[in-house]
N, C-alpha and C positions, 0 to 999 in steps of 0.2 A: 643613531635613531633606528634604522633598518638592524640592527642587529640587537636592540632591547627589541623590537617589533618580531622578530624571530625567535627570542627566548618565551616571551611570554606567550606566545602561536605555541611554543613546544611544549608547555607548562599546562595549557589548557587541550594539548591534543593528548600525552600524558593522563592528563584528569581523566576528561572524558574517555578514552579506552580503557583504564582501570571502573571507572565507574562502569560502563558497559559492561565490560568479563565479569566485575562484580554483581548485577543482576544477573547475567546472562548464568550463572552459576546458581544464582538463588533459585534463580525459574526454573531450570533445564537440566542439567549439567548433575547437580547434588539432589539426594534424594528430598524426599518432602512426607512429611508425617498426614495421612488423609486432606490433602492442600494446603497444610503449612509449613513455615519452616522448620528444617531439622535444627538439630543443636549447631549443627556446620553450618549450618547456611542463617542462623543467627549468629554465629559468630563472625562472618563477613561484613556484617551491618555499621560495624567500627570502619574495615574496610571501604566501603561504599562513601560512610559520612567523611573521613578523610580523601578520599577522590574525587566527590562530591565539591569540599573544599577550594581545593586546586585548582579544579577544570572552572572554578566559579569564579578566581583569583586572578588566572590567567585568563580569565575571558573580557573581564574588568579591566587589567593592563594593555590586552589587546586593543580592545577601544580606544583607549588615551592614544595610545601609540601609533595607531591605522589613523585615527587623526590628526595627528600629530606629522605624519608622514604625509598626509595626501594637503597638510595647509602650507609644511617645510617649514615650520615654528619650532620654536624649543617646546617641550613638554608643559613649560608654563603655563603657554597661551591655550596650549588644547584644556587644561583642566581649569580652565577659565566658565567658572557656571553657566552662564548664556552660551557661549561658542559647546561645549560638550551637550550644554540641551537638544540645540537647537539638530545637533549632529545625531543625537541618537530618537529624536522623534521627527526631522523630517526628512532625514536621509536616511533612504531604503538600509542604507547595507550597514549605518549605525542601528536601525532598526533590529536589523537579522542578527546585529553582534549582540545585541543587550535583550537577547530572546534568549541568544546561548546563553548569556551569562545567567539570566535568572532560571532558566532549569537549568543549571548546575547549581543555583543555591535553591529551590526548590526540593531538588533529591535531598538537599545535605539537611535539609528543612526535615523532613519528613523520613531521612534516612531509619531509624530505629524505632518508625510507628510502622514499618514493613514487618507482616507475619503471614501472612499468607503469598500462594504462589501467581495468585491473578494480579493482588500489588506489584507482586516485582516485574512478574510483564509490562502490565502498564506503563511501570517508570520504567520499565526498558525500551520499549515503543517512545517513550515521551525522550528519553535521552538521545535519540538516534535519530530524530528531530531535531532535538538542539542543535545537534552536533554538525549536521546537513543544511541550516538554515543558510546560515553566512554563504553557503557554495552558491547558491544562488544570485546573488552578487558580487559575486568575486570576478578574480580575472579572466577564466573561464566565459563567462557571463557579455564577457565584450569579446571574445575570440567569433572566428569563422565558425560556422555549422554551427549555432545558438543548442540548440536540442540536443546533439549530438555532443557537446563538448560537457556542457552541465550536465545531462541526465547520468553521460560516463563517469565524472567525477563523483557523483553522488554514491552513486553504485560503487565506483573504488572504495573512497573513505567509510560509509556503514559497513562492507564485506570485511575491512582493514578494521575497522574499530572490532568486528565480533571476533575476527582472527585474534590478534592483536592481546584483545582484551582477554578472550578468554584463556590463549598461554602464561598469561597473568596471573588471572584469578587461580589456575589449576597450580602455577606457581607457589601460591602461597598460603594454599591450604593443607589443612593437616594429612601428613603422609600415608596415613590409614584410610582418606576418602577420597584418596585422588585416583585409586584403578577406578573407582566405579564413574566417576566422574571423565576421565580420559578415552575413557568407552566409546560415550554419546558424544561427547565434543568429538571425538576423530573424525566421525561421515560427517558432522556439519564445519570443520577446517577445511577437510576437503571440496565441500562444496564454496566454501568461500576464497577458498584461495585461486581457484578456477575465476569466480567471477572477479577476484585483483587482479587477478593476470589480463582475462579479456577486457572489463574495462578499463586496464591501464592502458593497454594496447589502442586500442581504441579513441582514449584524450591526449594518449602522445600523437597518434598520428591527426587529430584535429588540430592540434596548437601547431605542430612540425614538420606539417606538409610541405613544407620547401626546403629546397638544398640548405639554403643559407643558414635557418636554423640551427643546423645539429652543429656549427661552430662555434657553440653561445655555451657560456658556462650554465644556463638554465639546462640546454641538451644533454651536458655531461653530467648534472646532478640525477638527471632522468635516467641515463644508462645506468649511473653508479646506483641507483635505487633499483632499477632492475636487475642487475646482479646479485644484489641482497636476495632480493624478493625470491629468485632462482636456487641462492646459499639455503633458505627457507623453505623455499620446497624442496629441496634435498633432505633438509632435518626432518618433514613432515612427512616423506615416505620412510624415512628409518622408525618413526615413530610406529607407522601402521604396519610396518613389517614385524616389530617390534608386539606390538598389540595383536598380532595373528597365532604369536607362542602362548601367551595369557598367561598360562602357571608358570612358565620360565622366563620372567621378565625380569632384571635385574630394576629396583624401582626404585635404589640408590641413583646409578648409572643413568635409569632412566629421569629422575629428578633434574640431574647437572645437566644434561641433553636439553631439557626445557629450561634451563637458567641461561643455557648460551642461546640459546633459541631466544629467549624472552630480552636478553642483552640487544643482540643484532636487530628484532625489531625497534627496541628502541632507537637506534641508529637509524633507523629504517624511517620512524617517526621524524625525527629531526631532520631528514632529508625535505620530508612532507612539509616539515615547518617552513623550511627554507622554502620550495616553491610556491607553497600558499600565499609566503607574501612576497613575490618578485614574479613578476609580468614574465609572459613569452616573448620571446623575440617577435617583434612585429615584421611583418611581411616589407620588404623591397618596394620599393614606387610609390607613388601618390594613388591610393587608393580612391575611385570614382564616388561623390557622396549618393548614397542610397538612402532617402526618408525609411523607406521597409526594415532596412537591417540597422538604424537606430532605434525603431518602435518596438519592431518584432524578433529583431536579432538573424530574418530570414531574407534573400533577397527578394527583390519584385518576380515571381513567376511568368512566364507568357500567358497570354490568354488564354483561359482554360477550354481542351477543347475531351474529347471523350476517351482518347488514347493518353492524354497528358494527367488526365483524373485517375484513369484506369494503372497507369504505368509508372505515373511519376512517385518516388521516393524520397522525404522530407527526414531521418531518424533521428524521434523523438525516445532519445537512449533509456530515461529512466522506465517510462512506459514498457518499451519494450524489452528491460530488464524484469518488469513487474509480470509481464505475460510469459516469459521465456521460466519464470520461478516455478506462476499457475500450472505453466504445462510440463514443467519438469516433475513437478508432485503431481500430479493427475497421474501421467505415465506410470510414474514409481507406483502410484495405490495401484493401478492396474496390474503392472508386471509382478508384484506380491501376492495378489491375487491368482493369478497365472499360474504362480510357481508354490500357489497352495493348493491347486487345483480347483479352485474357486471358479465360476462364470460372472462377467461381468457382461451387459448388453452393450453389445455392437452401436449400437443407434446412439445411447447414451454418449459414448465418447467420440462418435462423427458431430452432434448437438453441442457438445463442450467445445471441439476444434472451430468450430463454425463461428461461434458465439466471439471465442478468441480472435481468429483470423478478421473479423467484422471491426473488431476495438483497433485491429492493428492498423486495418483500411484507415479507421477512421480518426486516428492521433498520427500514422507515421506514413501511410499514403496517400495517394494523389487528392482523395479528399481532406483527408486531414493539414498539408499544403495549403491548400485553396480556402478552406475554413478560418484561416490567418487572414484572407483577403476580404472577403465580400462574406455579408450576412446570408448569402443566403444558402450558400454552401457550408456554411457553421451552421445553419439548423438542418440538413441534411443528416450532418455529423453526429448534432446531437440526437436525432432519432435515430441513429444508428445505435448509437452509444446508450441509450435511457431506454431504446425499447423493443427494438429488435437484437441485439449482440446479447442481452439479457434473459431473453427467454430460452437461447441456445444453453449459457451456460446454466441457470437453472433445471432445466431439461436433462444436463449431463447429471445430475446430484450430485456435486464437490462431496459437502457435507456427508453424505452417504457412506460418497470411498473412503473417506476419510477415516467416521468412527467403526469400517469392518476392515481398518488396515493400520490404523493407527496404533503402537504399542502399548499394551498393559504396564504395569508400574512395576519396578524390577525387583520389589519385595511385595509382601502382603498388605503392609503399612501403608505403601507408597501409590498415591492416587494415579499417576502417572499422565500420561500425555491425552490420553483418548478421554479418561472420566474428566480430567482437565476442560476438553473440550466439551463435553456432554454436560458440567456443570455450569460453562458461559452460555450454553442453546438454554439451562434451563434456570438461567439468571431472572433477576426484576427486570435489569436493563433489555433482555433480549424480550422479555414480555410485553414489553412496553412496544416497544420498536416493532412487533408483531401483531399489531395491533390494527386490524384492519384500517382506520381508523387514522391512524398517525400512519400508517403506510401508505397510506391518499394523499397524505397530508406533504409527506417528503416527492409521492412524484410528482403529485400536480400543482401544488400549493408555491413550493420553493421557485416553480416558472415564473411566479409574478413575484418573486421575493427578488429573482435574479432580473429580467428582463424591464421590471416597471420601474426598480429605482436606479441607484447608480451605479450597483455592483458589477452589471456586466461591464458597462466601461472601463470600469477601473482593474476588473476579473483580466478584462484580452490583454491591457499595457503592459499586465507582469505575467514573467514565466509562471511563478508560484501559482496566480490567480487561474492562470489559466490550468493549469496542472490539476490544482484543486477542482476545479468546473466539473471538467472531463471526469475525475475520480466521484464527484457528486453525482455525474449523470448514470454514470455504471452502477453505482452502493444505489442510487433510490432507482432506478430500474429493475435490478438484482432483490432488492427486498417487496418491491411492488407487487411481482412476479410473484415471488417465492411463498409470499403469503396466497395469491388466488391459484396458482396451479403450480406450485413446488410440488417436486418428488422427495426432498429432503424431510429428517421429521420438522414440525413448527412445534414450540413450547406451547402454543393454542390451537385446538379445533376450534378451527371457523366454519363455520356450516355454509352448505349451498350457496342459503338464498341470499345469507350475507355476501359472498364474495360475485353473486349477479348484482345486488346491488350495488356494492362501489365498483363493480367494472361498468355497471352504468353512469354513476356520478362521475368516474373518471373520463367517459368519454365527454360529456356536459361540460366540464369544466376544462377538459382540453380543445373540447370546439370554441368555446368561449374565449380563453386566450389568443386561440388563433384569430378569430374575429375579430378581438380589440389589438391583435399586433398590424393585422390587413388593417385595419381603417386608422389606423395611426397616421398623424401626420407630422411628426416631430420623430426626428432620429433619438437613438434609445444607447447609441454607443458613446457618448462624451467625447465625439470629434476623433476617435479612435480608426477607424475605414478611411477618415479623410485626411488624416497626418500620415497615412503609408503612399497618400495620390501615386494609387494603383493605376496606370494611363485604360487599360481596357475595361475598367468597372467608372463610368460618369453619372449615372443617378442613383445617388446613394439609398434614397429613398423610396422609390419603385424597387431596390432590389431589396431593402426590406420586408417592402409588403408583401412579394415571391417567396419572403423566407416564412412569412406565417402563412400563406396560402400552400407553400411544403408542408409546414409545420402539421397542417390539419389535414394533408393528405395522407401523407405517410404517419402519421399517429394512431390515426382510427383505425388501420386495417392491424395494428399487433393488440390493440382493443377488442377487437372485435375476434383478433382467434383464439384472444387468451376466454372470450365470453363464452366460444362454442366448446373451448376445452376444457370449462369449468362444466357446460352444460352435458358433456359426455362424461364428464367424472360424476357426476354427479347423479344418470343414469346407471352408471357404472356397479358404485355403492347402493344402489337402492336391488340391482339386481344380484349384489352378492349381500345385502340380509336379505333379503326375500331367500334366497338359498339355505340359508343361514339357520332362520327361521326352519325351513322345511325340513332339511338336516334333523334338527332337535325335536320335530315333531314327529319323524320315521323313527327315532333313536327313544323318543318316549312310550311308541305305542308297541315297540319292540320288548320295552321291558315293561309293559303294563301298567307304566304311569303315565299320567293326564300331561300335558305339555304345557307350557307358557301360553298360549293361544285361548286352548281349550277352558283351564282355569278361568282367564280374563274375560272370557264369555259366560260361562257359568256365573263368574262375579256378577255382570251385568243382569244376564236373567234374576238374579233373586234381588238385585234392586230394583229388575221392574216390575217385578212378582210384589215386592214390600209397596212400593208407591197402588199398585193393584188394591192391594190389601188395606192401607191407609185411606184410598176415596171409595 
């Protein structure tokens, strides 16, 4: 049973990395004709819809068999209608498997209506999803250090799927488009192969932190995987030493290099198969029962006092893989800059770090910790995270470095990466979403979508939910922001007095919720704070109403700066056209023409001269 449950694990991790390498190619990797596919990168599409297949096949088999294994029945009983329903819609992790499975038949759906290069991101993004869902409830999921175990695996298997996948794809494309394609893949292998290494490092030593472990045939599979992993980055420094000669590249030689490369990962894979579905060795003794670390997957903390806020460390791994990317690409558009001789402002990137280092506070430090516990240090967090860590990175202009550092398209044809980007800033979708309007609507609106019904409860019980949260409170702070006093371009000019007005509605409507969370009189978490019986948190309810009486404290004052900073922009502009103006009016009277001004007054006199005339 465990060893069909292994094959078809290895069938749909197979899929999904060729499906991967296969966009990741369409997108990135092969050229594109002004944002569509080339003739190459339509020819993959066959490609993709057979991977598509597979990873959809095997995602299907895994089911049967994960339950089949966790009831210890024959195959029979699990594909038993009732017993299979009832598994993949009220059991979370039949849930997360029959999520995979259907994007995998999704792409394979849609595989050959892909022509353009923002579809295949999209189903790249949507794949890499799939693929990550199930980790979330896996074995990982029950291990020691909850954050730290999950967030690392995550980050191994996406970095391992784009590795992976894309010596795949370059595999088995035509040998006339694979230099230009081996190019761009090389710097982003090497960045990924760094992150399989660190977070592997990283989920072996949370699962293996005891002697007794590394006795276990799970330990031995782990080393034997890391030696591969080792074999492969040896192949992948030959490669860029290899790609440093350019015109002297044997690209025969270098073909069979990538087919033994592309053999050992699939070993590499089947390794993956095997631990995905076999448990860690469990720890020695009778383990003390903790309600915390069945709810939250985190132990009961001590009492929070201001050095254990300040100091203490909880790593929430994927997070901090997400921040550690942010500031890896910030850096990089900076030091390109640098070494173009380019100035980039100081301020801007101390603003960006700030913003960063705030989200880390407040997902992987002492408050983000303590935000597991009691409400009221979760709404701390989240004004950390929605309103203040936001205006920092806004402030830095991502977007900015981005399209003055970003690469041109490596033909004349070819849109490339930067107009890529400059076409999603000047999408319907980004129109929309920049819309004063629905920007109001995401940061202050979604508070009573989250807080008033049942989402938040249900949001803290799961990693995902909560994950998700945290990601909502940064995306509508970031876009809130970005609309009233971004430095980045917006696909709309909003004037002024618009963006005084919704930073006034927004302070209304956030005093307002604060209001009605302080006079609440019913808990808002679905028994959530009081199934961890925290011993130093006892009235669950007073420490609510502290959380919206925060709420409204700390809310109003990034309100209120973003109000004076719209009000000095807006100063600002009025004093550079008045300039502006004057400019054109020395520069008309220089060459003996009447100016815009001049004109516009003359207009008016002879209409008041004709109304004259008329009575």
């Amino acid at each position: 049973m465990i060893a069909l449950n292994v094959i078809f694990k290895y069938l749909s991790l197979v899929g999904s990395f060729t499906t991967i390498g296969s966009l990741l190619a369409m997108s990135f990797l092969l050229l594109d004709t002004q944002g569509r596919l080339s003739t190459q990168g339509e020819k993959l599409r066959r490609l993709l819809w057979g991977s598509a297949i597979l990873w959809s096949v095997g995602s299907f088999g895994t089911i049967v068999f994960t339950l089949a294994t966790i009831l210890d029945q024959p195959v029979s009983v699990a594909l038993d209608a009732t017993v299979l329903r009832s598994f993949i819609t009220q059991i979370t992790l039949g849930q997360y498997l029959l999520f995979e499975a259907i994007v995998g038949l999704v792409i394979a759906v849609f595989a050959f209506r892909v022509k353009k290069i923002l579809s295949a991101a999209f189903m790249l993004v949507l794949a890499l999803l799939g693929l990550v869902a199930p980790i979330f409830q896996s074995h990982a999921a029950s291990s020691g250090s909850h954050g730290l175990a999950i967030g690392s695996l995550v980050i191994h298997v996406a970095a391992l799927s784009l590795w992976v996948g894309g010596v795949i794809a370059i595999a088995l494309i035509e040998p006339e488009d694979r230099p230009i394609a081996v190019h761009r893949f090389s710097e982003l292998a090497l960045w990924s192969i760094l992150a399989v290494i660190a977070s592997g490092t990283v989920n072996a030593w949370a699962r293996l932190d005891f002697q007794g472990a590394w006795n276990s045939a799970y330990a031995y599979v782990v080393i034997a995987k890391i030696a591969l992993t080792l074999i492969l980055v040896a192949i992948g420094y030959v490669h860029r030493e290899n790609l440093a000669k350019r015109d002297q590249i044997d690209w025969l030689g270098f073909g069979r290099l990538i087919f033994v490369e592309a053999v050992i990962m699939v070993v590499t894979v089947a390794m993956g198969a095997w631990l995905s579905s076999n448990q860690a060795p469990e720890r020695p003794g009778r383990q003390a029962f903790d309600p915390a670390i069945a709810v939250s997957g985190i132990p009961t903390p001590p009492a929070p006092t201001w050095g254990r806020i300040f100091f203490s460390y909880e790593p929430d791994a994927l997070m901090i893989g997400l921040l550690i990317t942010a500031v890896a690409l910030y850096v990089k558009g900076v030091l390109v800059l640098h070494h173009r001789g380019d100035k980039w402002p100081v301020g801007r990137t101390v603003a960006f770090a700030c913003g960063i280092a705030l989200i880390d506070f407040a997902t992987s430090g002492g408050l983000g910790l303590y935000a597991h516990f009691a409400f009221s240090y979760h709404m701390v967090a989240h004004m950390i995270l929605g309103m203040i860590a936001p205006i920092g990175i806004v402030l830095g202009a991502p977007i900015t470095l981005a399209l003055r550092t970003l690469p041109q398209g490596r033909t004349k044809d070819e849109r490339g990466v930067r107009a890529t980007l400059l076409a999603a800033l000047h999408s319907k979708l980004a129109i929309f979403y920049t819309y004063p309007v629905v920007a109001l609507a995401f940061f202050d609106g979604s508070l009573f979508a989250l807080y008033f019904t049942n989402l938040f409860g249900s949001m803290m019980q799961s990693h995902v939910g909560h994950l998700f949260m945290n990601i909502h409170f940064i995306l509508a702070g970031l876009l809130f922001f970005h609309v009233i006093i971004g430095i980045d371009p917006n696909p709309r000019r909003v004037p002024h007095l618009v963006r005084i007005v919704i930073v006034f509605a927004a302070m209304s409507i956030h005093a307002f919720f604060s209001v009605a969370l302080m006079s609440s009189t019913t808990l808002i978490d679905r028994g959530y704070f009081a199934s961890l019986k925290t011993p130093w948190l006892t009235d669950l309810l007073a420490d609510q109403q502290l959380g919206g009486s925060i709420g409204w404290a700390m809310g109003e004052i990034p309100i209120l700066i973003a109000l004076v900073a719209t009000f000095i922009s807006w100063v600002k502009d009025d004093s550079r056209e008045a300039k502006r103006i004057d400019r054109n009016t020395v520069r008309a009277a220089a060459m003996g023409q009447p100016d815009d001004l001049a004109e516009y007054n003359q207009y008016l006199q002879e209409l008041a001269q004709r109304d004259r005339n008329e009575s």
